[in-house]
C-alpha positions, 0 to 999 in steps of 0.5 A: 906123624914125624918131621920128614913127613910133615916136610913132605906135605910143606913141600907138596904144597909149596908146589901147589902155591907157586903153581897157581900163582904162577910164581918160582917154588923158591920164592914161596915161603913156607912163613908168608901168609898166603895172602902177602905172597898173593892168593886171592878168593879163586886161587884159596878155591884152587888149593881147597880143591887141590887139599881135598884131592891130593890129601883125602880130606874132606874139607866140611868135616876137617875142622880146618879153620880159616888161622889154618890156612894162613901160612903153608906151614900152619897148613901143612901141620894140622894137614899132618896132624890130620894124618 
């Protein structure tokens, strides 16, 4: 997968982030631990439910593991990988 279309699957979930945190895009870092910027057990099931429909993945056989999910970026790239 190239770069832009990593790119792409960052920016579709920043989208999603700030969105269910109610917050600006701008101010959701692809870097900042999705924890820090304040996503707690039912916005994580949100963006579960979001990563399944919007990506076609089917999140018991991924292999997604709970560092994945850490940052937008760590997600975005084993989302890309996936690909």
């Amino acid at each position: 997968m190239d770069q832009e279309s990593y790119k792409v699957i960052e920016e579709s979930l920043i989208r999603e982030v700030a969105a269910i945190l109610s917050m600006d895009q701008g101010s959701v870092g692809p870097e900042v631990p999705l924890h820090e910027m304040g996503l707690d057990s039912l916005g994580f099931v949100e963006l579960l439910v979001i990563i399944e429909n919007k990506f076609k993945i089917k999140l018991m056989e991924s292999g997604l593991t709970k560092n994945d999910f850490r940052t937008i970026r760590s997600l975005s790239s084993k989302i890309g990988a996936m690909k």
